[in-house]
Structure formats: C-alpha cells, structure tokens
C-alpha positions in Angstrom: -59.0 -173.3 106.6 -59.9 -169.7 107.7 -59.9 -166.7 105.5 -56.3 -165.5 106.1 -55.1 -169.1 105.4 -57.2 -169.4 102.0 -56.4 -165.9 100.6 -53.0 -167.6 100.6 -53.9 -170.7 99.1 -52.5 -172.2 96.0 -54.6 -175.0 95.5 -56.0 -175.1 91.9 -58.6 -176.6 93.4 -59.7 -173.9 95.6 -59.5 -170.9 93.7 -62.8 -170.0 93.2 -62.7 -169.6 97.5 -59.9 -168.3 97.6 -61.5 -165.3 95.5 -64.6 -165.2 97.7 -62.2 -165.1 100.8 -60.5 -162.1 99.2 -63.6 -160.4 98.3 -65.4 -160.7 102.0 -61.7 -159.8 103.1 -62.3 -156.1 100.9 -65.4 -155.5 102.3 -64.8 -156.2 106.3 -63.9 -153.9 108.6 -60.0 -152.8 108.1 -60.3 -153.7 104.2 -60.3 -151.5 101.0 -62.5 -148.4 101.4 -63.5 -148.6 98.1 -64.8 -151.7 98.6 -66.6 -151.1 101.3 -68.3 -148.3 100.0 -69.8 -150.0 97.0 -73.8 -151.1 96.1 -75.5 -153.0 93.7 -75.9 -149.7 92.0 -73.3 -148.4 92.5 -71.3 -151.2 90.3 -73.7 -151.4 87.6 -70.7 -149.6 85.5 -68.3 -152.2 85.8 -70.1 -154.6 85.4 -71.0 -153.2 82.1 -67.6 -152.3 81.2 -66.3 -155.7 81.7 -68.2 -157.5 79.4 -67.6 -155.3 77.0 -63.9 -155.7 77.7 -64.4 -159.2 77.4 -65.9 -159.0 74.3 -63.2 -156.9 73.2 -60.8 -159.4 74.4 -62.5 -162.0 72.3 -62.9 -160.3 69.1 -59.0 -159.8 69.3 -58.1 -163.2 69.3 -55.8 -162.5 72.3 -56.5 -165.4 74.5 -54.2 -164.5 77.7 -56.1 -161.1 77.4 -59.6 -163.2 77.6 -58.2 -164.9 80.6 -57.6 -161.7 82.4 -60.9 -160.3 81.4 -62.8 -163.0 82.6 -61.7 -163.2 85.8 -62.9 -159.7 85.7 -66.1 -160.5 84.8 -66.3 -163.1 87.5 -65.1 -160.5 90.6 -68.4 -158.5 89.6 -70.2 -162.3 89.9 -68.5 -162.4 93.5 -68.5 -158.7 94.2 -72.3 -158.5 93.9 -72.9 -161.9 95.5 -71.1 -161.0 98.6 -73.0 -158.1 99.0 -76.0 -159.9 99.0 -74.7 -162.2 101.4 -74.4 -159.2 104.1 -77.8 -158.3 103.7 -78.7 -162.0 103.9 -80.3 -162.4 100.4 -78.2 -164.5 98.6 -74.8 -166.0 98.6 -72.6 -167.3 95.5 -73.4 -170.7 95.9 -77.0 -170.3 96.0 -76.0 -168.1 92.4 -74.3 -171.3 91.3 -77.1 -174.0 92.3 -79.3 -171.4 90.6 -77.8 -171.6 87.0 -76.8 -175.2 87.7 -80.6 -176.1 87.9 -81.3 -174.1 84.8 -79.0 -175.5 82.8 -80.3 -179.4 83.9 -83.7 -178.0 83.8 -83.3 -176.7 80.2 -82.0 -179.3 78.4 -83.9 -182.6 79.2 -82.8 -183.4 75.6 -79.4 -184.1 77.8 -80.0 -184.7 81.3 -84.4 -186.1 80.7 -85.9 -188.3 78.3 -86.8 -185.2 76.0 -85.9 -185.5 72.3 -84.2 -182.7 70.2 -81.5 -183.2 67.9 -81.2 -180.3 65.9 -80.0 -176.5 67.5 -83.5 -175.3 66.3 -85.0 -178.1 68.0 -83.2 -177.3 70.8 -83.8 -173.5 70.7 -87.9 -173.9 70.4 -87.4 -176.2 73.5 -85.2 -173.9 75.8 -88.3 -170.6 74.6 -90.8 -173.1 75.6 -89.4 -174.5 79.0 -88.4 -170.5 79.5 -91.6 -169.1 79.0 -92.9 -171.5 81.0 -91.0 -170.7 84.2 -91.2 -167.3 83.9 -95.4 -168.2 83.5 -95.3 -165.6 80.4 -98.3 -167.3 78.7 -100.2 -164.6 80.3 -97.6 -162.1 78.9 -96.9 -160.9 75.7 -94.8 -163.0 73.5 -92.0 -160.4 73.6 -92.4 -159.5 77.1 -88.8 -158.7 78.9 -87.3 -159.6 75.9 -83.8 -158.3 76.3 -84.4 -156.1 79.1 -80.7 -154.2 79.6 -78.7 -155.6 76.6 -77.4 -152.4 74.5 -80.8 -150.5 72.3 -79.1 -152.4 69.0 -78.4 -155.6 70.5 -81.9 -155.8 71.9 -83.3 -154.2 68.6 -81.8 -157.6 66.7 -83.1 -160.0 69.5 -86.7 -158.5 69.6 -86.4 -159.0 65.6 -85.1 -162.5 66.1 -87.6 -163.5 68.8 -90.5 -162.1 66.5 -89.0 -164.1 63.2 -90.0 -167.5 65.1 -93.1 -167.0 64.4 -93.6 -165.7 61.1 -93.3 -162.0 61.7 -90.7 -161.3 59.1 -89.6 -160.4 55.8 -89.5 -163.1 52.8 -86.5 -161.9 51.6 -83.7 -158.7 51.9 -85.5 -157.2 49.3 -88.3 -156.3 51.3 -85.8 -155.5 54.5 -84.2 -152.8 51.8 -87.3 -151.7 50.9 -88.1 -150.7 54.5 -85.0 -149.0 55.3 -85.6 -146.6 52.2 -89.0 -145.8 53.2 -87.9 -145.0 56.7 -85.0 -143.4 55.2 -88.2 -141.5 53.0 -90.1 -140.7 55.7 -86.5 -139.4 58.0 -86.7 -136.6 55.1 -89.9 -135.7 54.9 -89.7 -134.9 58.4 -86.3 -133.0 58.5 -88.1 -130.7 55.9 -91.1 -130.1 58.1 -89.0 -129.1 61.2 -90.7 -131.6 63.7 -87.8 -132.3 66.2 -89.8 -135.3 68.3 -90.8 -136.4 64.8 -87.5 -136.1 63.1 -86.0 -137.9 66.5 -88.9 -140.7 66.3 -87.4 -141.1 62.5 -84.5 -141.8 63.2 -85.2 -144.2 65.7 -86.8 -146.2 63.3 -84.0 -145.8 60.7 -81.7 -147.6 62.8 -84.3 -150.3 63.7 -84.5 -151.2 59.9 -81.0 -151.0 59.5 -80.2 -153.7 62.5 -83.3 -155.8 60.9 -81.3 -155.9 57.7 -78.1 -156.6 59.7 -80.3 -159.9 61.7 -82.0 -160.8 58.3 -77.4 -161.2 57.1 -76.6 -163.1 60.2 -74.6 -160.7 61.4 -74.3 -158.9 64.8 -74.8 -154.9 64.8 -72.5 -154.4 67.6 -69.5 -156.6 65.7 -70.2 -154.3 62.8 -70.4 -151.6 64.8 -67.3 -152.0 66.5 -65.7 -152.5 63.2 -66.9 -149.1 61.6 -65.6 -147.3 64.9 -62.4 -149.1 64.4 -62.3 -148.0 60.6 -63.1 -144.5 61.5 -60.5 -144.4 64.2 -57.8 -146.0 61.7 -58.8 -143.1 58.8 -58.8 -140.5 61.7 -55.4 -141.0 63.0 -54.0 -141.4 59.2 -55.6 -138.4 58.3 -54.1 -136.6 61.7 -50.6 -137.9 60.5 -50.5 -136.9 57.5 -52.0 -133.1 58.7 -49.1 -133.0 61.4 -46.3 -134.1 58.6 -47.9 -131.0 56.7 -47.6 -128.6 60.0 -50.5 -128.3 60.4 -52.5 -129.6 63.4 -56.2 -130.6 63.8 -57.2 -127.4 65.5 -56.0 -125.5 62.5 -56.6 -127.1 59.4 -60.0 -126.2 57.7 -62.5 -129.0 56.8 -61.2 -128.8 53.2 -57.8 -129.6 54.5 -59.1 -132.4 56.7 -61.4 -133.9 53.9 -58.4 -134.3 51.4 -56.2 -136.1 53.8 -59.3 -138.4 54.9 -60.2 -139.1 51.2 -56.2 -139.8 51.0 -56.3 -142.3 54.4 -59.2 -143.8 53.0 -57.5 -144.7 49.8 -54.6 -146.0 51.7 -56.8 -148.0 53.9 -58.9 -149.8 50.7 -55.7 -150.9 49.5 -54.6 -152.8 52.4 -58.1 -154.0 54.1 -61.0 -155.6 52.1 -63.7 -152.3 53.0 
C-alpha cells in the first residue's frame, strides 16, 4: 500500500501508519508549508503545550477530550521522528523498539527471573537498573535528575529522589519549620535592599514550600493549577459584580475591587470546600 493509498486507510489496524504516511506526506515537497518549515527546535513549544493540554484534559475528567489530546501528543512523537528520519538519525520504529526494550529491560520482576513484589521494591529496582545504563555511578546521585520538567515539578522530584536515601525531614514539623526560616531569612533580606539576595530568597521559599507539598503527597503543579483556577473563579465574580455596579475594572479603585473580591470569596467558601 503506498502512501496515498494508506492516508486513506480505515483499517484500525493501521492507524498508527496511516499517521506516519500523513506526516511524511506534510513534510514532502507540495505538502503544508508549515510543516515543512519546522525543526526539532523549532517545536519544542508544542510539544510542551500538549502535555500540558493533556494533563488538563485529564484533571477534567473529560475522557473524549483526553482522546483528542493524546493523539496530539503523539503527532509531536511522529512529527519529530520523521524529521529525524530525513536527516537519517532515527525513525519511529527505532523510537518504539527503543522504549520497548526499556520497558522488558526494566522490569525483570515481569519479563526475567528478578523478584520484586512491592511498588517500592519495584521502584529501588527500575533507580538501580537506570542508573546503571546511564553508568551514573560515576555521577552524582542526583545527576540529570529531571532535566526539562517545569522548576516545581523538578524541585519535588530532586526532593523525592534525595528522600530514598535518608536526606529528609522526620516529620512536617520540621518541613514547617524550614519554610518559616526561609520565610525569616526572605525578610531580613527585603529590609537590607539586596535584589540578587532578596531573588535567591525567594527561590528558596518556594523550594521549602514544594518540599512541604512532596512531604503531603501531593503534586505542586495540581495545586498549583487549582489556586490559578480559584483565583480565576474569584476574579471573574469580582469583575461581575463591578460591571452590575457600572463600574468596569479600569475604573474602580483597589478599595472597590477588594470589597467585591472579599464578597466573591465568600460566595466561593460557601459553595467549594477552600
């Protein structure tokens, strides 16, 4: 079947070529400019913006909508594989066989003779066998840890990754006790008026805070996500209720504004558990 023929094709079955078909079809001669125009670089945005549309689509509960967005998030797979198939790198079988043999290769608990029944079991196993291919016993124990995930994402994993082995807090108490004195030492510097030092504060202010988040179990972007969707909510209530007043957001004063936010935020308290 040649590409014309398989862009066409409604074979279940064949799909995933059919999408490969379309793809080299884009980027040939006669296809999409667009398309053709595009790098590895170039689609580094997309890429990011798709899984974070995916995510979004999960965190809804919308499940046709994470169908749509994961076939998004596969056209980047394609997209960048084909373009590595031009310059002869690699192709996307050669991306499949790749995580195929990583996934055999790290869990001989299922496809060896290794035991490990338990997820932390299973976990220690997958560091071990990782660290191992990468040959990071050489490296630092944290080495490339999270290299491009989000700062607060990869703040929580460098946290995680460092708790395997000891390096953490007995309790929350000490976790709170560490974001007060960075909170502490935030003020001492606003007072002095050292802007790299005041910065540098901050920075560590968030890095306790998303320690205290990991030490809960809970994700910082989630929570994140859900304070931007709070603040959103109270926003637009408070916008409302300006408008119904006359009164739009360019002219009201902040005393204006902060009475019909402390009003939204009433009205949102008693109908969402905040």
């Amino acid at each position: 079947m040649d590409d014309s023929e398989m862009i066409q094709c409604a074979d279940p079955r064949l799909q995933i070529d059919r999408l490969r078909a379309i793809m080299h079809r884009l980027r040939a001669p006669g296809g999409c400019p667009w398309d053709a125009e595009q790098s590895h670089e170039s689609l580094i945005s997309n890429l990011i913006e798709e899984a974070h549309e995916c995510v979004d689509a999960i965190r809804s509960g919308n499940i046709e909508h994470l169908r749509e967005e994961l076939g998004d998030v596969l056209l980047q797979v394609v997209f960048h594989s084909e373009l590595a198939a031009e310059s002869k790198a690699f192709t996307f079988d050669d991306v499949a066989a790749g995580i195929s043999e990583k996934l055999v290769r790290r869990h001989p608990h299922v496809f060896g003779t290794s035991a490990a029944g338990t997820t932390a079991a299973v976990l220690a196993q997958w560091d071990e066998i990782k660290r191992g291919e990468k040959g990071a016993q050489e490296s630092s124990y944290l080495h490339g840890i999270g290299k491009g995930l989000p700062a607060m994402l990869r703040a929580a994993k460098l946290q995680k990754k460092a708790a395997k082995v000891g390096f953490d807090w007995p309790d929350a108490r000490g976790v709170l006790a560490k974001v007060r004195e960075e909170l502490d030492e935030l003020e001492a510097e606003w007072e002095s008026g050292d802007d790299p030092k005041i910065d540098e504060e901050l920075g560590d202010v968030l890095f306790s805070l998303v320690n205290l988040m990991r030490y809960r179990h809970l994700d910082p972007e989630v929570l994140m996500a859900s304070a931007n969707d709070k603040f959103e909510c109270r926003f637009a209530l408070m916008e409302k209720a300006l408008k119904q007043r006359g009164l739009s957001l360019e002219a009201a004063s902040l005393e204006e504004m902060e009475a019909e936010w402390q009003k939204a935020k009433q009205e949102q308290q008693s109908h969402q558990p905040w």
